[in-house]
C-alpha positions in Angstrom: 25.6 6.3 55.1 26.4 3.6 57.7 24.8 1.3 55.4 21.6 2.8 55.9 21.5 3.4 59.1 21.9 7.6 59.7 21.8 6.8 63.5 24.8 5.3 63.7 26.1 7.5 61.1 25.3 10.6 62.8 27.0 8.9 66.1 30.2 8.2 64.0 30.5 11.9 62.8 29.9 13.2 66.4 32.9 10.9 67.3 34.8 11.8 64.7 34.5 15.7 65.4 35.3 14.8 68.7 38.8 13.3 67.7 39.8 15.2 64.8 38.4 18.4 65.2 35.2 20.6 64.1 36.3 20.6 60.3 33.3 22.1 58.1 33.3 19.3 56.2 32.9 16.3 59.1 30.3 19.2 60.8 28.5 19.3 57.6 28.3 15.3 57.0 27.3 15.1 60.6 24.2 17.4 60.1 23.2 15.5 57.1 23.2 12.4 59.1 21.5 13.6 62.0 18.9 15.3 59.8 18.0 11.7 58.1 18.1 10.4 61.4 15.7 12.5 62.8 13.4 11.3 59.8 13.7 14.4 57.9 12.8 16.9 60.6 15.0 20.0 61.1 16.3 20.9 64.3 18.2 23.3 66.2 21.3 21.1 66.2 20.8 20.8 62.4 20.7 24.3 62.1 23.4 25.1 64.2 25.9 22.1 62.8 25.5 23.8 59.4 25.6 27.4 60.5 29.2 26.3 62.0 30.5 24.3 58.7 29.3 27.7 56.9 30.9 30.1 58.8 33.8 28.3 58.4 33.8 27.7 55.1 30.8 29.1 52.4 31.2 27.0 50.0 31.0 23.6 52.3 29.0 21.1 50.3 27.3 19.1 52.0 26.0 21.9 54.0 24.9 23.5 50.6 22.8 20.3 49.5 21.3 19.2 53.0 19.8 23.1 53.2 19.1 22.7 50.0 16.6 19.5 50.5 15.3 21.2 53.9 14.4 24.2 51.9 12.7 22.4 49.3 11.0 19.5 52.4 9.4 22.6 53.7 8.0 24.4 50.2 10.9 27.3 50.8 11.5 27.0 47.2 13.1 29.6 46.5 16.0 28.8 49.3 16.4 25.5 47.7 17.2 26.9 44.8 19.8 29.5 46.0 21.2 27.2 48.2 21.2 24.6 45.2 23.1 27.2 42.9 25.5 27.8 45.2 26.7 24.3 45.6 25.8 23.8 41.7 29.2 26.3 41.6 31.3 24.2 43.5 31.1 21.0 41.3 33.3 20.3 38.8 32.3 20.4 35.2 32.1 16.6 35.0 30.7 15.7 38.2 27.9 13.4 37.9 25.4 15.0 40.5 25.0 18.2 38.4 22.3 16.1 36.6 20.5 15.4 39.6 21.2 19.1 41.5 19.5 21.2 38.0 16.3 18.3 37.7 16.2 19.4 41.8 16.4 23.1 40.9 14.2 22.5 37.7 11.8 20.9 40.0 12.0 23.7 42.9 11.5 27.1 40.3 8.1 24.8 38.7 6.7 24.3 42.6 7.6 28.2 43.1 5.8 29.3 39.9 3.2 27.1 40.1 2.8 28.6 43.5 2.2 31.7 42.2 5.9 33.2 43.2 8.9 34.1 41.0 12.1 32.8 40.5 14.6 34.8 41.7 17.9 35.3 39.2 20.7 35.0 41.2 23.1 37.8 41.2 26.2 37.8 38.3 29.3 36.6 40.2 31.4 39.6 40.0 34.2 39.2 37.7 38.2 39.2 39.1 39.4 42.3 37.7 42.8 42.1 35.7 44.9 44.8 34.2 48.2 44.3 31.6 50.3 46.9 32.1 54.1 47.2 29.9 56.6 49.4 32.0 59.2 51.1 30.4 62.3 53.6 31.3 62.0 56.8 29.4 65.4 57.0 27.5 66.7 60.4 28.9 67.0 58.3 32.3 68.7 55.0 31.7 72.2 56.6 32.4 70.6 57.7 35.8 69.1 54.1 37.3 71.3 50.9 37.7 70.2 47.4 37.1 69.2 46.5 40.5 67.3 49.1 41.7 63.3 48.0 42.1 61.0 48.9 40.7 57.6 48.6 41.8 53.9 48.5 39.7 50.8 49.4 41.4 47.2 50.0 40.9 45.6 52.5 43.6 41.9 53.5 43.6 41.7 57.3 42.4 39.0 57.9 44.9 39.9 55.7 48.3 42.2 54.2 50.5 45.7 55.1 49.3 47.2 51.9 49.5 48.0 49.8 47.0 45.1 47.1 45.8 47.8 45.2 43.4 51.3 45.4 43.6 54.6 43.4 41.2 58.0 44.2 42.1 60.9 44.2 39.6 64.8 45.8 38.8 65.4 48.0 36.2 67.1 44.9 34.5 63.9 43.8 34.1 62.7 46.5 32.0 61.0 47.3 29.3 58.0 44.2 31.4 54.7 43.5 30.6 52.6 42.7 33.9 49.3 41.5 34.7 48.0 43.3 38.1 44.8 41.6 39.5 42.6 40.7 42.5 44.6 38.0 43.2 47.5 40.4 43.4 45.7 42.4 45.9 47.8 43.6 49.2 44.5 43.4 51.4 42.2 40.7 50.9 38.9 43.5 51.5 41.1 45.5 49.0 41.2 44.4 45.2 40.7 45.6 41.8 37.3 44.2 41.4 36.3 47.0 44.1 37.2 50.2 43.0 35.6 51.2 39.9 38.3 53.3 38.9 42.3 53.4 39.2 45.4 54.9 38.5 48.5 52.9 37.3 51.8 53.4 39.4 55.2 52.5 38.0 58.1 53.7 40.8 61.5 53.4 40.9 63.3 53.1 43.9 67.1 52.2 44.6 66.7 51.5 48.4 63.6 49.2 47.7 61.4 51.1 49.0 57.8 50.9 47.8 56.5 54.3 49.1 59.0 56.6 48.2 62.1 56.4 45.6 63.7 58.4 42.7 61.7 58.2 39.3 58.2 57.9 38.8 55.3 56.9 36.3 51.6 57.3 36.2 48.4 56.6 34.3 45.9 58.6 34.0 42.5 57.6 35.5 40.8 54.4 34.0 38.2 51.7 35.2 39.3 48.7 37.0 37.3 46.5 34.0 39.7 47.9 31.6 41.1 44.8 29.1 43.0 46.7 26.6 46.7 46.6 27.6 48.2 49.7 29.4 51.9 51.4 28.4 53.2 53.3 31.4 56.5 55.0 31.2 58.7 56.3 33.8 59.5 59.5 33.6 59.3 62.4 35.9 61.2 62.3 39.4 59.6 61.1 42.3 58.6 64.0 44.6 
C-alpha cells in the first residue's frame, strides 16, 4: 500500500475517485487506506466510503475484509465473522487468502465463545431453482399448427403475480424440446423461481407470436419450484 505508507495511499485513491469515478472497488481500497492511516481507528468517512462501495455493489471485497478487521479490532466478533463469510464466498476456490480469512474467522467464533456468546450459523444460501420441462404437440393437432408458429414455455406461480417468472420461446419445428426454465430465466429480476414455492408449467402456442394469447395450449398441474425430476407437458386443448 504505497509502500507502506497508507497516507499517501489513501491520498492516491481520493485522486483516483476523483478522475475515474466513485467505482466500489477504488471507494473500497480508499477506505482501507484511510482506515490504516488513521492508525486503525474507524471513522465516519470510513464508514461512509464503505457504506457507498456496498450499496453499489454487496459483494465488494475489500469492503467485506476492512469491516471485517474493524469488527474483530473492536471485539464485535460476531460481525467479523459474517462479514468474513461473506467475502470468504467471493474468493475463488484456489485463492490463497482463504487460508488466512478461516484462521481469522477461526480466531473471531473462539474470542466470541470464550466470551461467553454463540456463534451464529449463517443462513443456507438459497438455492437457484431449475425446472426440465420436454414439450410436445399432441398428435390430433399436428395437421392444425405450422412450423413457424411459436411457441412459448413458462413457469407462473399458482398463487401470485400472473406474470411469467421463467419464460423459452420456440416454433413448432422445434418440437417435441426438452428445456430447462430457471431463475436465471426469470422476466423480473424480484420475480424467479427460487420465490414462489409452487408453480404451474405453461406450454402455449401461438401463430402471431404472441406470448399472452394464441391457439393451443398445455399445462401442468401444480408442483413446487424445487422440483428436479424432469416434467412432460403436452399441448393439447385450445387456448381460450
Amino acid at each position: 500500500m504505497a509502500q507502506d505508507r497508507p497516507g499517501d495511499a489513501a491520498k492516491i485513491f481520493e485522486r483516483t475517485v476523483n478522475l475515474a469515478g466513485r467505482q466500489p472497488e477504488l471507494l473500497g481500497q480508499w477506505a482501507q487506506a484511510q482506515y490504516f492511516a488513521d492508525g486503525k481507528k474507524w471513522s465516519d468517512k470510513v464508514q461512509a466510503l464503505t457504506d457507498e462501495a456496498l450499496k453499489a455493489d454487496p459483494k465488494e471485497v475489500t469492503s467485506l475484509g476492512l469491516l471485517g478487521i474493524a469488527a474483530f479490532e473492536s471485539e464485535r466478533y460476531q460481525d467479523a465473522i459474517d462479514y468474513w463469510n461473506r467475502l470468504l464466498a467471493q474468493l475463488p476456490p484456489d485463492d490463497n487468502s482463504r487460508v488466512a480469512l478461516q484462521g481469522g474467522i477461526a480466531r473471531a467464533s473462539e474470542k466470541l465463545l470464550a466470551s461467553g456468546g454463540k456463534v451464529a450459523q449463517a443462513p443456507a444460501a438459497k438455492v437457484a431453482a431449475v425446472l426440465k420441462v420436454t414439450v410436445d404437440l399432441a398428435p390430433e393437432l399436428k395437421a392444425k399448427v405450422q412450423p413457424g408458429d411459436s411457441v412459448f414455455i413458462f413457469a407462473r406461480a399458482t398463487s401470485g403475480p400472473p406474470a411469467p417468472l421463467a419464460a423459452k420461446r420456440l416454433t413448432v419445428a422445434d418440437l417435441p424440446a426438452t428445456v430447462e426454465l430457471g431463475d436465471a430465466d426469470a422476466m423480473m429480476p424480484q420475480l424467479k423461481l427460487s420465490n414462489f414455492p409452487e408453480v404451474q408449467l405453461v406450454a402455449r402456442i401461438s401463430r402471431a407470436g404472441q406470448p399472452t394469447a394464441g391457439e393451443w395450449i398445455g399445462r401442468s398441474q401444480p408442483l413446487a419450484s424445487s422440483t428436479t425430476a424432469q416434467q412432460q407437458l403436452t399441448i393439447d386443448s385450445p387456448d381460450k
